[in-house]
N, C-alpha and C positions, 0 to 999 in steps of 0.2 A: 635650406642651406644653398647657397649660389653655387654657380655651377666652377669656378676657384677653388673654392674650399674642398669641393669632391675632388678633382683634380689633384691637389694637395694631398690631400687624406690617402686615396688609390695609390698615389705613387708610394706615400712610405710603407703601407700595407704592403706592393709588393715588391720595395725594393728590398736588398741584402742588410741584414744586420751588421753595420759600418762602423765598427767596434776597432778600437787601439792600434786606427791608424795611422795617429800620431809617432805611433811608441813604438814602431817599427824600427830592427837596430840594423843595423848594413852586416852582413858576414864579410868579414874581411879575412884576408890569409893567415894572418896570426890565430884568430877565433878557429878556423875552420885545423890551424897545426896543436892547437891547445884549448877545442873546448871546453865550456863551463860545465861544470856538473847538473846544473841545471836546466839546460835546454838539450837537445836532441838535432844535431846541425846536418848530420852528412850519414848517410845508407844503414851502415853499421856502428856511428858513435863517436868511430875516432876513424883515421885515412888507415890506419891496422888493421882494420876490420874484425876488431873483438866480442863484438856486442855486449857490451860491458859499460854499464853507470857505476858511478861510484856512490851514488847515493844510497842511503844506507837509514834513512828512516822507519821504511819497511824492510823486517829481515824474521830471518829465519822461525824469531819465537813470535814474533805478533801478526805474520801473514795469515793468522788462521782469522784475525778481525778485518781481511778486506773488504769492501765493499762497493757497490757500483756510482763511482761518483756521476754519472752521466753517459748518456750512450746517443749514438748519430745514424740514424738511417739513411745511407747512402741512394738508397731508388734503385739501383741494379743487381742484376741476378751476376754470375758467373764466378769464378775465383779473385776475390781481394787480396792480393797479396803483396803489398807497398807496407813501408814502416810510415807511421806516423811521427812527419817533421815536425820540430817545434823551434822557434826563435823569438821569446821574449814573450810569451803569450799566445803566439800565432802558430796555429797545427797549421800540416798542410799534408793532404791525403790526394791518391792518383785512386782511379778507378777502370775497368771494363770500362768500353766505350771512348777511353782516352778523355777522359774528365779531369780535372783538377779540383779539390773543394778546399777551401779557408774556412779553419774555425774556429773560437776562442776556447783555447787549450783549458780555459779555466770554468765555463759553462756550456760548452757543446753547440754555441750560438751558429748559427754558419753565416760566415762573414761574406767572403763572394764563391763563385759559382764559375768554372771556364770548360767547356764544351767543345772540343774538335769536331767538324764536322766530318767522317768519314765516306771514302764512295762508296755508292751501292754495292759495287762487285768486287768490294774487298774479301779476300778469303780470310777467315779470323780464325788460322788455325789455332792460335793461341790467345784467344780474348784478353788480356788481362795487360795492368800496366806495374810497375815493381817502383816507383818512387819517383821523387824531385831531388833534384839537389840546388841548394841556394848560393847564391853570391851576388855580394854589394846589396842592391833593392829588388833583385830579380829573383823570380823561382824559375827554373828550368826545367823541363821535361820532355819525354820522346812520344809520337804518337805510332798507333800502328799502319798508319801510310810514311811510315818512316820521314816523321818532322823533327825538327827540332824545334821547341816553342819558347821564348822565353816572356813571363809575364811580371807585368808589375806586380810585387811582391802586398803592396798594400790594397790595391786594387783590385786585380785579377785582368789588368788589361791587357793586349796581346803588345809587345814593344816590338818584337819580330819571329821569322820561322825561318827557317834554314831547311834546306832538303837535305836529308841524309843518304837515299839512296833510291831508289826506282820501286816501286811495289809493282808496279807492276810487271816483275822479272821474279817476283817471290819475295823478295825484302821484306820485313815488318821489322816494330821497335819494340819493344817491350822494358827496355832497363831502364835504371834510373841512373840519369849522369852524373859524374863524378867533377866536381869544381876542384882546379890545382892552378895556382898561380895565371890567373886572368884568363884561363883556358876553360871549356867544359869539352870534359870527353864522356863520348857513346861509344856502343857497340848496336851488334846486329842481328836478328833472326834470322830463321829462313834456312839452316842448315839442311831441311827434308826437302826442300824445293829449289836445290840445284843453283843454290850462290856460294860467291866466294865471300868468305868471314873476313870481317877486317875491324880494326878498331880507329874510332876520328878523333880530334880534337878542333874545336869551333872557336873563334874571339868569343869573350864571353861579351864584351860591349857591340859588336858589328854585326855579331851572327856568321862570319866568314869561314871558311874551312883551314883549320891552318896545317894542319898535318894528318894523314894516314894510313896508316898501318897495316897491312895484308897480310893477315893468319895461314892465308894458302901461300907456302911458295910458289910463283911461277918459275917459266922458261929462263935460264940465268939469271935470275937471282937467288942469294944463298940457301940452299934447301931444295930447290927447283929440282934438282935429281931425285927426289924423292916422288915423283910424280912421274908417271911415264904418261909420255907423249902430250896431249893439249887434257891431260884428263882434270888439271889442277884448275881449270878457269868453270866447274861446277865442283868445286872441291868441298863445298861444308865452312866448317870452320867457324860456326856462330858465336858471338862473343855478347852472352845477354845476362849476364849478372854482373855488376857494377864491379871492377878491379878496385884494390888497395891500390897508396900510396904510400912511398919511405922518401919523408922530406932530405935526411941527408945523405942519400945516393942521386935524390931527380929521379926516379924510376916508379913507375905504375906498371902493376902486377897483373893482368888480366888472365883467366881460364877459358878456353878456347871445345868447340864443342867437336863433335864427332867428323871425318870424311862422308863425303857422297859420291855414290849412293852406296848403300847397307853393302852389299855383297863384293868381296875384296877382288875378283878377277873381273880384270883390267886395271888395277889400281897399284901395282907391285911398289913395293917398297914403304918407306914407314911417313909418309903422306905427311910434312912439316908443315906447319906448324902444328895440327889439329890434335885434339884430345893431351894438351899441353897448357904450360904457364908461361907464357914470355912476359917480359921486363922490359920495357919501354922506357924510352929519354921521353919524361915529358916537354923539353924544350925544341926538341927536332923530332920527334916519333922514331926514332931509329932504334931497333932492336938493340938490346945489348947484354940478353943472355936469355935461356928458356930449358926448360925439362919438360921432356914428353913422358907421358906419365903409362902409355902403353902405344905401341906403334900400329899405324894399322890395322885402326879400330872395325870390330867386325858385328861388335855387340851394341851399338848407339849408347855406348858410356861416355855421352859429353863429360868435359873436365871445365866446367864453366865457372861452377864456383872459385872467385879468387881465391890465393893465397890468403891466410893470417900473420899478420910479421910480428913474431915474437923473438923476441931477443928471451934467451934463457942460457943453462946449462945442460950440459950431456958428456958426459962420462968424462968431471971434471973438468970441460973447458966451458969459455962461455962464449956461445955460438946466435951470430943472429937468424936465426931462422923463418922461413917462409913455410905455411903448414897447412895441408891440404885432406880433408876426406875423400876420398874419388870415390865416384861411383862406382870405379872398376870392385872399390870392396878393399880397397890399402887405406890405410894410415899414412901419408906422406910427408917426409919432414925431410927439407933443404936449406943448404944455406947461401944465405943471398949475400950478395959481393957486390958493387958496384959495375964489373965488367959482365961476370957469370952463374950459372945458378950450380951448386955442386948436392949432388946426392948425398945422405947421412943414412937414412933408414926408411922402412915402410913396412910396418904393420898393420900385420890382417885383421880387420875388423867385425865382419859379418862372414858370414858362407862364401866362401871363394873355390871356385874347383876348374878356372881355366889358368893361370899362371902355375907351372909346374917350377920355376924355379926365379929369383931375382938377383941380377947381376951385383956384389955387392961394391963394385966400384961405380959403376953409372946408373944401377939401378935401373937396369933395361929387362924387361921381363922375356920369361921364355912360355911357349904356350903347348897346351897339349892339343894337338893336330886334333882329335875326337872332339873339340868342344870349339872348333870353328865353325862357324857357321859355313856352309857350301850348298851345293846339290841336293842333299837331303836331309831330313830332321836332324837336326841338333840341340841339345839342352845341356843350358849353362847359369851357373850362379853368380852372382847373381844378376837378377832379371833386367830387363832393356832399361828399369827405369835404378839399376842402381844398388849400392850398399847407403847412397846416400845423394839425394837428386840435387835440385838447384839450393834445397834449403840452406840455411846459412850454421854454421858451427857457432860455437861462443866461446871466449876464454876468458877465466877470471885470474887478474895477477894476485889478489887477494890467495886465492885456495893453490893458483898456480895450477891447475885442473883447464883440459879442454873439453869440451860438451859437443856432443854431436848427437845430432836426431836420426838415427839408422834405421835401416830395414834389411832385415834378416830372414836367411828361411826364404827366400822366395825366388824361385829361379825362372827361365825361360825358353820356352822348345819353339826354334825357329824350324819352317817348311822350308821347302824349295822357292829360290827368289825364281821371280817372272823372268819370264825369258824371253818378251821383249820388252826393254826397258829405252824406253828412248826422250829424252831433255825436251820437255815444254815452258818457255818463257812464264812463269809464273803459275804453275803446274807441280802436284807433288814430284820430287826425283828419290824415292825413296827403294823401290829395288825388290819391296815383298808386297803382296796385297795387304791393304790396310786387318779386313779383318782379321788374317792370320797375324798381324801384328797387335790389335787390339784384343784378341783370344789367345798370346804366346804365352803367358802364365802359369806357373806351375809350384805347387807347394815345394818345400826342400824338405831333406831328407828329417830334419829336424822343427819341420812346420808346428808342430802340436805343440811344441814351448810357448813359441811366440813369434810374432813376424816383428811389428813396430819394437823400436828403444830409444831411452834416451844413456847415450854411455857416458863418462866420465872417463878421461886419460891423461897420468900422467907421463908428461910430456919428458922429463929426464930420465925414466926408470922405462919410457914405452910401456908400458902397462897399466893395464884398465882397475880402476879404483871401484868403479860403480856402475851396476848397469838397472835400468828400470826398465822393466819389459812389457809393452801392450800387448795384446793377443790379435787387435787387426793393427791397420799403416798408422807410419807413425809421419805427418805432413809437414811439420811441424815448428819452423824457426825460434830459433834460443836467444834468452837475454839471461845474461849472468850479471848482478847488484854486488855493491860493496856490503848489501845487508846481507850477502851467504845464500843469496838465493839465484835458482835458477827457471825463467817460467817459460813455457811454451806449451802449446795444441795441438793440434795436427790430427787428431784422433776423430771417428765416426762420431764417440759419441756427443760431439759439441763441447769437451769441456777444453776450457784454460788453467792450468796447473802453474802452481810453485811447488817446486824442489828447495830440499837443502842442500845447498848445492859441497859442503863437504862428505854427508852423507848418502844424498837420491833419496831421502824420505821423503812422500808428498804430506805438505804441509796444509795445501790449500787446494780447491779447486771451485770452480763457477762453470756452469753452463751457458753459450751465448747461445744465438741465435742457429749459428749455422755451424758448421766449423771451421775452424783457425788455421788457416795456410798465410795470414800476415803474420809478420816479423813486428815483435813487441819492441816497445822503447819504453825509456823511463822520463820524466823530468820533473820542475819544481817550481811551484807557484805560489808565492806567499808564506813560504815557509810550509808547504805542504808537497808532497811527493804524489806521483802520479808513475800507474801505471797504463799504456796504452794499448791497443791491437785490435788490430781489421780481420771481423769475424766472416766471413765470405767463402762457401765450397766451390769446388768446379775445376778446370779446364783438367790438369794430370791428375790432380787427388783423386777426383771422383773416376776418371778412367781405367787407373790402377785398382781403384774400387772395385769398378764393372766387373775388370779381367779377374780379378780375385772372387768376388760371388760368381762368377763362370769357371773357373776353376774347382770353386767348392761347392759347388752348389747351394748357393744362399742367396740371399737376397737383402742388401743395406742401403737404406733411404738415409742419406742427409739431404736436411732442407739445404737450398739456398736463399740466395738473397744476403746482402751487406750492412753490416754494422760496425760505427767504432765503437768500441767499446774503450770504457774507461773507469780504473780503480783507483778508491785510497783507503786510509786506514779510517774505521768509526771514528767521530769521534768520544 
């Protein structure tokens, strides 16, 4: 054989399987206001953020004949937790390590392969990356030296990078951007290490920065009183789970993480924007309404999770609403207006024993003094990481039912914070010692039922339909079908479940590799239905883990390591 021919032959062995490059279809504005049922385009589904197909081939009576149409070994360890995109054929998964992977939705081929290079002395507090979002030929994604990347969509090649912010001040990126009319907007990590949160918007053709948005009030500007003295320019305010969009207000809905650092003296006041929703002009970035969902956070109850924009009924009117789990351990239902966001209700979901009372005109909470954290031990429910962490809710308009992966029963005894606590440029700013923070854990009064669930609420009546209870966490991201179903993981012991989602009977379940902290998607190839999800343990799940077998004294191995996993029905 001449030496050509090897040549030849080497290269296709190890180039990329360059599969339905042709057939790539551009996302454009309309597609991305009115998805197909059949693809899977943007974070959550639809700019609502529902997690909701309407596909309905697999449903409630034939999910017990799922099966594994194909599965992807991604090559890394740490938490996968990105929804797998899909557009016309074309998945596209984020990983640890700030990777991108292309793969043919319909055989698991992997088509190309993109690689950030990261520096040495990046601190990866939080390894993990949460998604792409696409528009025209481009995929888009952030890395954790805070890039913005955006690549050819058929390719994988890099077209340009954007800097989003300084890592080396503490910044990293974890989310996945949100495409809205020619723009892609991020946010930001870094809340434990003493930045101010703010949300961007980039040209989606230039890479250029066109507007941004700061979750900290500063010094005159609106909210800026709420901060005493220069304490707001290391204020917190991380914005890393991807905001909704409501095409006819203009308005992107982002949730906003905790104040810095932990311990509230020197921070008087109720610290604006943080542990809130603000409502954004996507055309100018200019605030234009927001609810803080507790003031003065003392408990690291980021409120990062967007809003869900549901437009429904409630007590005989029909109200568009914006709908939120908090971590704090509420149910939060508002209603979103073009100028402001107005309070309606908030109910209690899991164990709750620091809000003693809520305002029922603005919905400001009141606190019980014993369950602040201060000077010396205090224990409160629930724990640092929640009634319900970054995972995402689901709602189906089919059952009219919203789904939330809770954690119950599990609270938190903080120590005395450190008492010198002083601001290092890309350095934790957090306020306690790590281990009394990674040993605060503690059972609730009602541990022995169950910690993990998955609830069901209905949203007119505020009242809980259905709950499914694990006995450890529950990590779990939800996708609710037009086939009556609802599936999510989240659990030790690796499985991925289907619910009925009018009932909470489990109908189905499979064991992946690892466990499931990715957000499931649906779509459809050829007249066949596809279920998908990035099976991957690690960065909180497993931490929460730790503090939990340190608590109880036990001990729970999940593997790690990444896999897509992907199902259909026998045929």
């Amino acid at each position: 054989m001449n030496r050509n021919v090897k040549n030849l032959l080497g290269a296709l062995l190890l180039a990329p399987v360059a599969v339905l490059a042709a057939d790539y279809a551009p996302v454009t504005d309309a597609r991305l206001k009115n998805p197909e049922p059949g693809n899977w385009l943007t974070y959550r589904g639809n700019y609502a953020g529902w997690g909701y197909s309407p596909l309905k081939q697999i449903n409630a009576n034939n999910a017990k004949d799922l099966t594994v149409a194909w599965s992807f070994a991604t090559g890394l360890a740490e938490g996968h937790q990105a929804p797998p995109i899909v557009n016309n054929g074309y998945m596209f998964v984020t990983t640890p390590g700030s990777q991108v992977i292309a793969l043919n939705a319909k055989t698991g081929d992997e088509i190309w392969r993109f690689k950030k290079e990261l520096p040495k002395d990046l601190l990866q507090l939080h390894p993990t990356n949460r998604g792409v979002a696409l528009y025209g030929n481009k995929v888009y994604y952030t890395t954790l030296d805070t890039f913005l990347v955006a690549l050819d969509a058929a390719t994988g090649k890099k077209v340009w990078e954007s800097k989003i912010a300084e890592w080396k001040n503490g910044y990293y990126t974890t989310v996945a951007p949100l495409a809205v009319k020619g723009k892609i907007i991020v946010g930001i990590s870094g809340g434990e290490m003493g930045i101010k949160g703010f949300v961007k918007a980039f040209d989606a053709e230039s890479g250029n920065e066109a507007w941004a948005f700061s979750t900290v009030a500063g010094p005159g500007e609106p909210g800026g009183e709420s901060w005493p003295a220069d304490t707001s320019k290391n204020g917190g305010g991380g914005t890393w789970v991807t905001g909704t969009y409501d095409p006819e207000t203009n308005l992107t809905f982002w949730g906003t993480g905790n104040p810095g650092p932990w311990p509230i003296e020197g921070r008087a006041g109720d610290n604006l924007y943080t542990t809130s929703v603000v409502a954004i002009d996507v055309d100018s970035g200019k605030l234009k309404g927001y609810h803080q969902y507790h003031w003065r956070d003392a408990w690291d109850w980021d409120e990062v999770s967007a809003p869900l924009l549901i437009d429904t009924e409630i007590g005989g009117k029909k109200v568009k609403t914006a709908v939120h789990a908090g971590r704090n351990g509420y149910l939060w239902v508002l209603e979103r207006t073009k100028d402001k966001m107005n309070f309606l209700a908030a109910h209690k979901y899991v164990e709750q024993n620091v809000f003693t009372a809520i305002d029922a005109k603005s919905g400001r909470p009141t606190y019980d003094p014993a369950r602040i954290p201060g000077k010396g031990p205090t224990t409160f429910c629930p724990s640092l990481w929640g009634g319900k962490d970054w995972i995402p809710e689901a709602y189906n308009p089919d059952t009219g039912l919203l789904y939330i992966p809770a954690t119950n029963n599990l609270c938190a005894e903080l120590l005395a914070p450190e008492e010198d606590l002083t601001y290092t440029p890309g350095g934790l700013f957090i306020g306690y010692p790590i281990p009394d923070v990674l040993g605060s854990l503690r059972v609730g009064k009602n541990a022995g039922k169950n910690i993990g669930e998955v609830q069901a609420w209905n949203l007119k009546t505020g009242k809980q339909v259905w709950n499914h209870p694990y006995k450890g966490v529950n990590w779990g991201p939800l996708l609710t079908t037009g086939g009556n179903l609802v599936f999510g993981g989240g659990t030790t012991d690796r499985m991925f479940r289907a619910f009925n989602a009018t009932t909470g009977a489990v109908v189905w379940e499979h064991a992946t590799p690892s466990g499931v902290t990715g957000i499931p998607t649906s779509y459809e190839i050829d007249g066949v239905q596809y279920v998908a999800v990035l099976s991957g343990w690690g960065v909180d799940a497993q931490r929460m883990q730790g503090g939990l077998d340190a608590a109880t004294n036990t001990k729970t191995n999940v593997p790690q390591g990444g896999t897509v996993m992907v199902f259909k029905l026998r045929k």
